[in-house]
Structure formats: structure tokens, C-alpha cells
C-alpha positions as CSV (number, residue, x, y, z in Angstrom):
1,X,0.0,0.0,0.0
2,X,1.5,3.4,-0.9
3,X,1.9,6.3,1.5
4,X,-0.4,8.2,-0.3
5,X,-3.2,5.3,0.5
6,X,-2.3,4.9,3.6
7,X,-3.0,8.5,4.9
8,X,-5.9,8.3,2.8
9,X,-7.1,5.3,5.0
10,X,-5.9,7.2,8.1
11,X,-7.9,10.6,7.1
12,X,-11.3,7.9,6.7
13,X,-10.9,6.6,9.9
14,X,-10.6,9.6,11.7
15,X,-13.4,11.2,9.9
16,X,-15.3,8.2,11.0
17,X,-14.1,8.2,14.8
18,X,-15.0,12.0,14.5
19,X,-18.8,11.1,13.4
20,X,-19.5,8.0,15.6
21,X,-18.1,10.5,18.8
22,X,-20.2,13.3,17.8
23,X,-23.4,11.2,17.5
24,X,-23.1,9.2,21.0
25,X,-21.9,12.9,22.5
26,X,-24.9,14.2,21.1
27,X,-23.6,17.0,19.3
28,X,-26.5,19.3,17.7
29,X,-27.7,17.7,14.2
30,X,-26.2,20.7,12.3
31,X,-22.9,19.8,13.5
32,X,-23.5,16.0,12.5
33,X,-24.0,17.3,9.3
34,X,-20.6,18.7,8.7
35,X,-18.9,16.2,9.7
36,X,-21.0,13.9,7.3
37,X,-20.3,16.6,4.4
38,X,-16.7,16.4,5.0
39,X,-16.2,13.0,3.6
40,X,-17.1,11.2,6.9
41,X,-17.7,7.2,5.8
42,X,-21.0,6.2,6.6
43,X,-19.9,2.7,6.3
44,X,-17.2,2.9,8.8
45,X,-17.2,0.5,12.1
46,X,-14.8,1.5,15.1
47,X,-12.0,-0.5,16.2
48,X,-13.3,-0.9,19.9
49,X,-16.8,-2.3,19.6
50,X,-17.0,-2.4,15.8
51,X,-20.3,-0.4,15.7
52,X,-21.0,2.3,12.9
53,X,-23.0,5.8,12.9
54,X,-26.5,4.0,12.5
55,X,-25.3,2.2,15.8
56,X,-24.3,5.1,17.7
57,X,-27.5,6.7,16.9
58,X,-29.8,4.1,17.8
59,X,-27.3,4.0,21.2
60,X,-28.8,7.9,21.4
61,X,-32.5,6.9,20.5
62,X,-32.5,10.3,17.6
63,X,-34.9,9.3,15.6
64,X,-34.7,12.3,13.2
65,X,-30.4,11.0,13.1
66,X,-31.3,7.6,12.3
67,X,-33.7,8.7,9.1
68,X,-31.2,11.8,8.3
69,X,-28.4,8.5,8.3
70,X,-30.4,6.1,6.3
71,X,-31.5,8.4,3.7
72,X,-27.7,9.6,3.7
73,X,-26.5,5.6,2.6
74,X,-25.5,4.7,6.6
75,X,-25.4,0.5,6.2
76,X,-28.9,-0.8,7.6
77,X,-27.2,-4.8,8.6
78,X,-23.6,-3.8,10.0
79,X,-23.2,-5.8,13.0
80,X,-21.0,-5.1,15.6
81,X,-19.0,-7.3,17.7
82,X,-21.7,-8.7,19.0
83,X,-23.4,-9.2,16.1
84,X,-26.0,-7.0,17.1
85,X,-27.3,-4.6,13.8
86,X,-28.5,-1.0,14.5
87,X,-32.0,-2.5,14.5
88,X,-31.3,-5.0,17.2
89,X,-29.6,-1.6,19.8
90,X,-33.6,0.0,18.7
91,X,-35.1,-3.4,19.5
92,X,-33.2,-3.4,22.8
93,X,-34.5,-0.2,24.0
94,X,-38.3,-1.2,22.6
95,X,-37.6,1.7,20.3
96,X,-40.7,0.7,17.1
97,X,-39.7,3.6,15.5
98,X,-36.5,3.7,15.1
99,X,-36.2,-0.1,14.2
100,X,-39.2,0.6,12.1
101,X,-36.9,2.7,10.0
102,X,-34.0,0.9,9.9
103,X,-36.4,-2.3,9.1
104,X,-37.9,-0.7,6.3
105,X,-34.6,0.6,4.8
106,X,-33.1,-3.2,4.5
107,X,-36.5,-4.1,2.9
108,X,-36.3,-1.4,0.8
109,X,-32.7,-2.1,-0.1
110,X,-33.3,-5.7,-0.9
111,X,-36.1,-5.6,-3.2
112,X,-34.4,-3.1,-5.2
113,X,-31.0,-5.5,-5.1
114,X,-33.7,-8.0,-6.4
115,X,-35.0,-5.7,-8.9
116,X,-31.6,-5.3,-10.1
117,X,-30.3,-8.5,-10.4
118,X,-33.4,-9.6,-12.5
119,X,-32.7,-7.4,-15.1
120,X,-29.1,-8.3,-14.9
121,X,-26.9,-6.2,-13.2
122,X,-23.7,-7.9,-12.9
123,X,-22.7,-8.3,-9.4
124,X,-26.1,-6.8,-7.4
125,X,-25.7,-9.9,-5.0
126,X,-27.8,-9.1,-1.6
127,X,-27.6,-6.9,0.8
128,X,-28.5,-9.2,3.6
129,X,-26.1,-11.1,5.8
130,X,-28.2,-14.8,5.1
131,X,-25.4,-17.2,4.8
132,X,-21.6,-15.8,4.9
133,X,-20.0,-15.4,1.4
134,X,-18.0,-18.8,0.7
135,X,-17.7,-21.7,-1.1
136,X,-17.6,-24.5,1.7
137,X,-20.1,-27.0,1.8
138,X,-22.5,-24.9,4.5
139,X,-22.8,-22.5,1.7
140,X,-22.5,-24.1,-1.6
141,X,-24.8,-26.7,-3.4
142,X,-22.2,-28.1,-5.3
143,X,-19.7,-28.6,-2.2
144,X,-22.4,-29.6,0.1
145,X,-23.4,-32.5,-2.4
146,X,-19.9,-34.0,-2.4
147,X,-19.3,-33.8,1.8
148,X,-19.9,-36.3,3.8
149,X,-22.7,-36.6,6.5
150,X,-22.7,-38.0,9.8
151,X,-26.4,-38.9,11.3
152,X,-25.9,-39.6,15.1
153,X,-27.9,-39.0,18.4
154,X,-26.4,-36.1,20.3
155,X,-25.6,-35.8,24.1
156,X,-29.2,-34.3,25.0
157,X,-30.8,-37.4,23.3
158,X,-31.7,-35.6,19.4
159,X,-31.0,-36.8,16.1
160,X,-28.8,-34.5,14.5
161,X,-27.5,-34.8,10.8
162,X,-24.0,-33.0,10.9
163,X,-21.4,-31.9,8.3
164,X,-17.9,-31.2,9.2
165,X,-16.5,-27.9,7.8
166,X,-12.7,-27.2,8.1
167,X,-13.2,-28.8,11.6
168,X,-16.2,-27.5,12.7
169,X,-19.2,-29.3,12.9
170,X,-22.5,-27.7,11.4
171,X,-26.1,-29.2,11.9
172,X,-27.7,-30.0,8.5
173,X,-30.7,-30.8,10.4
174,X,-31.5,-31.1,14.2
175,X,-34.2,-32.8,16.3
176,X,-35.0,-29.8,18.1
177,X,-36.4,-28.5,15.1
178,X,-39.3,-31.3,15.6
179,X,-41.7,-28.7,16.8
180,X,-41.4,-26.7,14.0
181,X,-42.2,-29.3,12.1
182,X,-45.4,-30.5,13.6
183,X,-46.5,-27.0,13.8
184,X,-46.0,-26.5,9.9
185,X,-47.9,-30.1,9.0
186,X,-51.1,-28.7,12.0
187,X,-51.1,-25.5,10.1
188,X,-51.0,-26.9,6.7
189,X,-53.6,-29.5,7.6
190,X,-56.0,-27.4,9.6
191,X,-59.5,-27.1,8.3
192,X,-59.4,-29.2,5.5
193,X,-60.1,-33.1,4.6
194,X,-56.7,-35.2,5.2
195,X,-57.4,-38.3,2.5
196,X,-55.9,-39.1,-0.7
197,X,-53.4,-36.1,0.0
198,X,-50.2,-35.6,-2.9
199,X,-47.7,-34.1,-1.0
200,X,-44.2,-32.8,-2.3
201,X,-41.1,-32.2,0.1
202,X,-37.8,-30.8,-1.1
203,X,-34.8,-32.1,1.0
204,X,-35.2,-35.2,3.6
205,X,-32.7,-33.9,6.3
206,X,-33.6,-36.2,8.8
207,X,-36.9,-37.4,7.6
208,X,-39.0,-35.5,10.5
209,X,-41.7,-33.3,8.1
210,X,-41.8,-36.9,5.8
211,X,-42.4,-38.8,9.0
212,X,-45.6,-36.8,10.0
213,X,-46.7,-36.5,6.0
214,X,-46.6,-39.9,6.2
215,X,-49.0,-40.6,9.1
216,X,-51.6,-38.9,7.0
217,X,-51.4,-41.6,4.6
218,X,-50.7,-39.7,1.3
219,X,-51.6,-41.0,-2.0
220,X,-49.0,-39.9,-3.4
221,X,-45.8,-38.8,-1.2
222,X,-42.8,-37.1,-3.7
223,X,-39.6,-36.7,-1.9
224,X,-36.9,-35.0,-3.8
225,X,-33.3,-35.3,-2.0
226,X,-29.6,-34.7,-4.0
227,X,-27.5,-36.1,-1.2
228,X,-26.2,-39.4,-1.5
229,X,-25.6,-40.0,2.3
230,X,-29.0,-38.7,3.1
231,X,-30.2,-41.1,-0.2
232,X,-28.4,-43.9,1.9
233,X,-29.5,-43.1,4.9
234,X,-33.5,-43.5,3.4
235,X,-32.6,-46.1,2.0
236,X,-31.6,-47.6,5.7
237,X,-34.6,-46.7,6.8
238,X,-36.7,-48.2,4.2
239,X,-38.5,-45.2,2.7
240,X,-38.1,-46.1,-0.5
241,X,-40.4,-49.3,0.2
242,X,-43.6,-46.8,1.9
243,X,-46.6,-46.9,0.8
244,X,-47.4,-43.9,-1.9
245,X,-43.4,-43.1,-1.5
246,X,-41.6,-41.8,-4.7
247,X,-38.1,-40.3,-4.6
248,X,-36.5,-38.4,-6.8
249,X,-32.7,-38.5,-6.6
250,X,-31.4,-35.1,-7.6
251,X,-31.6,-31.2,-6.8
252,X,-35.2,-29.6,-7.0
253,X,-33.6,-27.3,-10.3
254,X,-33.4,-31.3,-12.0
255,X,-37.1,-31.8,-11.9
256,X,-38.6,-28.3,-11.0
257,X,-38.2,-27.2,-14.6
258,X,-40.4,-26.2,-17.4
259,X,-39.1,-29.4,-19.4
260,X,-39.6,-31.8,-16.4
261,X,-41.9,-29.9,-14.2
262,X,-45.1,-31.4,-16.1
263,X,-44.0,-35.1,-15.7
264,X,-43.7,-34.5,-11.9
265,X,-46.8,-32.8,-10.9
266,X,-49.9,-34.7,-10.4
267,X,-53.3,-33.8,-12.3
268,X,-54.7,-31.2,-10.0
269,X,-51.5,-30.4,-8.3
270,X,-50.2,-30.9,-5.1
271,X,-52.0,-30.5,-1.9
272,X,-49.3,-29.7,0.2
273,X,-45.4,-28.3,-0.6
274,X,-42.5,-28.1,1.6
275,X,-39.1,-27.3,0.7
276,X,-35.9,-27.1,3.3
277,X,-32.9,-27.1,0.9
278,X,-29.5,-27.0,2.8
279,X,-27.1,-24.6,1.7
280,X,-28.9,-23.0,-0.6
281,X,-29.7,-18.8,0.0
282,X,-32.6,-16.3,-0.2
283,X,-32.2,-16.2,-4.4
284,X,-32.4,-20.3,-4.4
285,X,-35.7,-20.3,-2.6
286,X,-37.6,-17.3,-4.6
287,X,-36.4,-19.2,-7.9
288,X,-38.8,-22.0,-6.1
289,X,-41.5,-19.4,-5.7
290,X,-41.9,-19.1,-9.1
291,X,-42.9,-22.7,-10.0
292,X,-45.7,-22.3,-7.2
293,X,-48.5,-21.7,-10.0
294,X,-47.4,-25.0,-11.4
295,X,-47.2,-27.3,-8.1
296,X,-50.2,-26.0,-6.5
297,X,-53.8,-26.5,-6.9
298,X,-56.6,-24.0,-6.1
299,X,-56.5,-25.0,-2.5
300,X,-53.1,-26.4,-2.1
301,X,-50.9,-25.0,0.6
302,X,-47.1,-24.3,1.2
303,X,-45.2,-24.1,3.5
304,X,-40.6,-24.0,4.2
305,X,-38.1,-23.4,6.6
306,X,-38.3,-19.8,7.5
307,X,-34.6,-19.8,9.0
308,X,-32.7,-17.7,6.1
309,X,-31.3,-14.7,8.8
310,X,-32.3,-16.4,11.6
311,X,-29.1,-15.5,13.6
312,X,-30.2,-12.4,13.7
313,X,-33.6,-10.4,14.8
314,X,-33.6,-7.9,12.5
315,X,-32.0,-9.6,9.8
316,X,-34.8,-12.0,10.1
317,X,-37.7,-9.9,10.1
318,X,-35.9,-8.1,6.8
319,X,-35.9,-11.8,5.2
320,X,-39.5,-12.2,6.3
321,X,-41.0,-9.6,4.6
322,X,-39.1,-9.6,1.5
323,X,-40.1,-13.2,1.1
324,X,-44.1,-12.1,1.4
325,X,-43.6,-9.4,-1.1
326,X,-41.9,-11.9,-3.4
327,X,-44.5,-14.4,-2.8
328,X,-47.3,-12.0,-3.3
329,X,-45.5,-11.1,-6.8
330,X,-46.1,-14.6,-7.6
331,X,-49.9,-14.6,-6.8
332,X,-50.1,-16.1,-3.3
333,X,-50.3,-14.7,0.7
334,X,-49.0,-15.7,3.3
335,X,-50.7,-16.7,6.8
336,X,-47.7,-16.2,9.9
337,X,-47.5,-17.6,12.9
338,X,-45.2,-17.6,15.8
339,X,-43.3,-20.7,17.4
340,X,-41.7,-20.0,20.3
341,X,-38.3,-22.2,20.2
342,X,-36.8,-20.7,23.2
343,X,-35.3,-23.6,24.4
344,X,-34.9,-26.0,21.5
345,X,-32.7,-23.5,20.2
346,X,-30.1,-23.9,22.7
347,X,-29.5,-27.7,22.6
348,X,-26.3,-27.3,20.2
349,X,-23.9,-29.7,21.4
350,X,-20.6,-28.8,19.1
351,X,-22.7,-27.6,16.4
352,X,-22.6,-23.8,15.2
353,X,-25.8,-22.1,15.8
354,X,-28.0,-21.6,12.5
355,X,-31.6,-20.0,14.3
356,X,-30.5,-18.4,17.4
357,X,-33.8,-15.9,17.3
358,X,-36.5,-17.1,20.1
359,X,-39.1,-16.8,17.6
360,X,-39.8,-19.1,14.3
361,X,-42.2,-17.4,11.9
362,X,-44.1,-20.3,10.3
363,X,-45.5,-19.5,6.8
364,X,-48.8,-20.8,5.4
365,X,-48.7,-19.8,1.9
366,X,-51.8,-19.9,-0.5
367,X,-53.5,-18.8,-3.5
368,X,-54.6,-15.0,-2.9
């Protein structure tokens, strides 16, 4: 790095000491101003606690700072050491407004990202801190369908489906995650007649949605799983020998396809659609939105594993909505409902923690 960069660096970071001091000092907004007109990043995260502007004026509850910073290009998701965003330091001090605003700005920020990368725009990836950027198997398809799985019963007494990454073991699936799961099936059950059902799940895991399709005793029961040790593992466990069972071996994009689609699809559609694909992100699961009008009937329901975020509150809610607009793009609402998983959540073991929110929004997705 040259000299020249490196005082250029050293100028930023000042500038941006400078702004984060003068918001949690409360300086008067006019003098905020100037600092932000002198070339002040907006971006920039201290050394100490690694928290930006946004932060520091959530930390000061200014409500007119926190719009004046949004509209200004302040970073809505930064998280600071703690990995708490500017939202979560409003949530914290039961501040709606101000996390109303800063919610609203990573909605807005992601459907336009989305609007963007539609039409092209090279390199309009999202905003939104789902899934770190990487190419190990927790994050990539490809990788993830060459790894190797271990299916074991944990120290609390769960089956958990892990996959070892550089040493660190990462639940593909967990038992805990059973309540979720039976919550999903009584929601997308409720009020209707349960015989001769067709009912398509994406991705096996560790069978626990399949398990409770099956006691309904489906017609027809599609399963479509890539994995070849979760293919085994089936196998093992004789679902390919149940009653109405059909598997597909392959990804979703092999058989959810205009050429294929038709030969899948049962005449009426599905009744009921699950999908809980490991390692795929937000982009993945609204390309499956779009073959909704194909899978479902007039009063077919869908459901998947809201847990894209879920690390994070208001990451989470962000991912939430955006999924609802998209889905209502596509000609469907969505019904939510909470699940508290309070203390599921915690029942790790070795595992790194993929939904450490309290709350689980369930979706019930229909025709509108």
C-alpha cells in the first residue's frame, strides 16, 4: 500500500471516529451534518466495539439522526462485535420507531437489489447477511453435495444430521427442530379433509416433516433429496419401500423445470409443498416461488423453513417480509405464525448455531 493510500485510509478513519463520537456525545444535528459533508464514511465500524454511525444513533434513541443517516446511505445490517445490527440496539431499547426505519430501509434495499439482479446487473448480490460469502459446503450446493454426513444421536438425546467444515461441525438438520415441524404439518392441515393427499417435500434432512406427511397416509408422497448420504441413509430406513413413496434423486432445479416440471406434478396439483434445501440462500428459494402456480392446486398449501437470517432479529424480520412481497409477486399470501423455540434453540452440542432468534415465523402460503 502506498503512502499516499495509507494517509488516505488514516484521514477515513478519523473522519469516522469523529462522526461515531459526535453522535453518542450528542452533538446538535447541524454539527453532524458537517462532519458527514466532510467526507465522513458512513460505512465505517470502530476499532473498539466495531459499531458504525446507524449504531451510535440508535445507542442515542435520535430518531430524526437515524432517518437523516439512512437516507444519507449509513449500512442498515452492520453488526458489531456482538453481532448485534442498529436495529437490534432499537429493539433493545423497545424503540418501534427507530427499528421501524431501519427495518424498512433493508426491505427497501433488498427488493431493489432484487430488482436489479433480475434485469441483470452484474454483481447486485444481496444486501442481507443470510449465509456468509464462501464456497464450503454450509454455503455451496455443489460442495455440500460432495461432503460427507454424519447422522448420530447427540448428548441431549436428538438426532442430529451434521457436516464437518474445516473442523467445525454444522447441523444440516437437528431434532429440536421437531416442533417446528409439527407445527408447519397442523397449520397446513387445519380445516381441511386429510385423505388421498399428494404431498411434495424438497430435501429429507432427517426425515422429521416426511415422518408426519406420512401418518396422514398420502396418495402420493414425492420426496426429492440430492444427497447421496441422506439417499443412503433412506434407504436404511426403508423409505423407499412406503406406501405412496416416490423419490427423486437429484436437486429440485433437475425436476422443477419447465421441461420436467409437467411429468412431476400430479393432475390437480399438489395439496401440500415443503421445501428445506440445505445450503442454498434467499435467491435459491424465490427461484422456487416461481414454479408455485405450477405445483399448487386452487387450494393447495405451502409451507418451508423460514430460517434464512435467523441468527439475527432484525436480519430475520428483513428476510421475512421480503419473502411475502416476493411471494405475493407470484400470486399467493401468506398466513404467519409464531413458534416460540426458546429452548430448543439452545440444545447445540458442538454444532454452530443456525436460528438463534427465540421466535420461528411459520408461513402458510396460498392462492390469494
Amino acid at each position: 500500500m502506498s503512502d499516499a493510500s495509507e494517509d488516505d485510509l488514516d484521514a477515513l478513519t478519523t473522519l469516522g471516529d469523529t462522526l461515531i463520537n459526535a453522535i453518542l456525545s450528542e452533538q446538535s444535528l447541524e454539527s453532524i451534518q458537517e462532519i458527514i459533508a466532510s467526507g465522513a464514511p458512513l460505512w465505517y465500524q470502530n476499532d473498539s466495539e466495531g459499531i458504525s454511525c446507524l449504531h451510535a444513533a440508535a445507542y442515542t434513541q435520535n430518531q430524526e439522526l437515524v432517518q437523516l443517516l439512512i437516507e444519507a446511505g449509513a449500512v442498515w445490517n452492520a453488526a458489531d462485535y456482538l453481532r448485534n445490527t442498529a436495529g437490534d440496539i432499537a429493539l433493545s431499547f423497545n424503540n418501534e420507531e427507530i427499528y421501524t426505519i431501519i427495518r424498512d430501509a433493508g426491505i427497501r434495499a433488498e427488493l431493489l437489489l432484487a430488482l436489479l439482479s433480475s434485469r441483470g446487473t452484474p454483481d447486485s448480490g444481496s444486501a442481507m447477511i443470510f449465509r456468509p460469502t464462501d464456497d464450503t459446503a454450509a454455503a455451496s450446493t455443489d460442495a455440500f453435495l460432495s461432503s460427507k454426513l454424519r447422522f448420530t444421536v447427540d448428548d441431549h438425546g436428538q438426532d442430529i444430521c451434521m457436516l464437518n467444515v474445516d473442523g467445525e461441525e454444522i447441523g444440516v438438520m437437528m431434532g429440536w427442530e421437531t416442533n417446528i415441524m409439527q407445527e408447519t404439518v397442523a397449520n397446513l392441515t387445519a380445516g381441511r379433509a386429510t385423505d388421498n393427499l399428494k404431498i411434495l417435500n424438497v430435501g429429507f434432512g432427517l426425515g422429521i416433516i416426511d415422518t408426519l406427511f406420512q401418518s396422514l397416509s398420502p396418495a402420493l408422497h414425492v420426496i426429492i433429496e440430492a444427497h447421496p448420504d441422506v439417499l443412503a441413509h433412506m434407504r436404511k430406513q426403508g423409505w423407499y419401500e412406503k406406501p405412496g413413496v416416490k423419490i427423486l434423486e437429484g436437486k429440485w432445479q433437475d425436476f422443477v423445470n419447465p421441461e420436467r416440471i409437467g411429468t412431476i406434478v400430479p393432475e390437480g396439483g399438489f395439496d401440500f409443498v415443503y421445501t428445506d434445501s440445505f445450503s442454498e440462500d434467499y435467491e435459491a428459494l424465490r427461484g422456487f416461488f416461481g414454479h408455485l402456480p405450477v405445483l399448487l392446486g386452487p387450494r393447495s398449501r405451502f409451507s418451508f423453513f423460514n430460517g434464512l437470517g435467523a441468527t439475527n432479529a432484525t436480519i430475520y424480520d428483513v428476510s421475512t417480509r421480503v419473502a411475502e412481497v416476493h411471494l405475493a409477486d407470484a400470486g399467493f399470501n401468506v398466513k404467519w405464525s409464531d413458534v416460540d423455540v426458546g429452548e430448543q434453540r439452545h440444545r447445540w452440542g458442538n454444532s454452530r448455531p443456525y436460528f438463534t432468534c427465540p421466535i420461528y415465523r411459520l408461513p402458510l402460503v396460498g392462492r390469494t
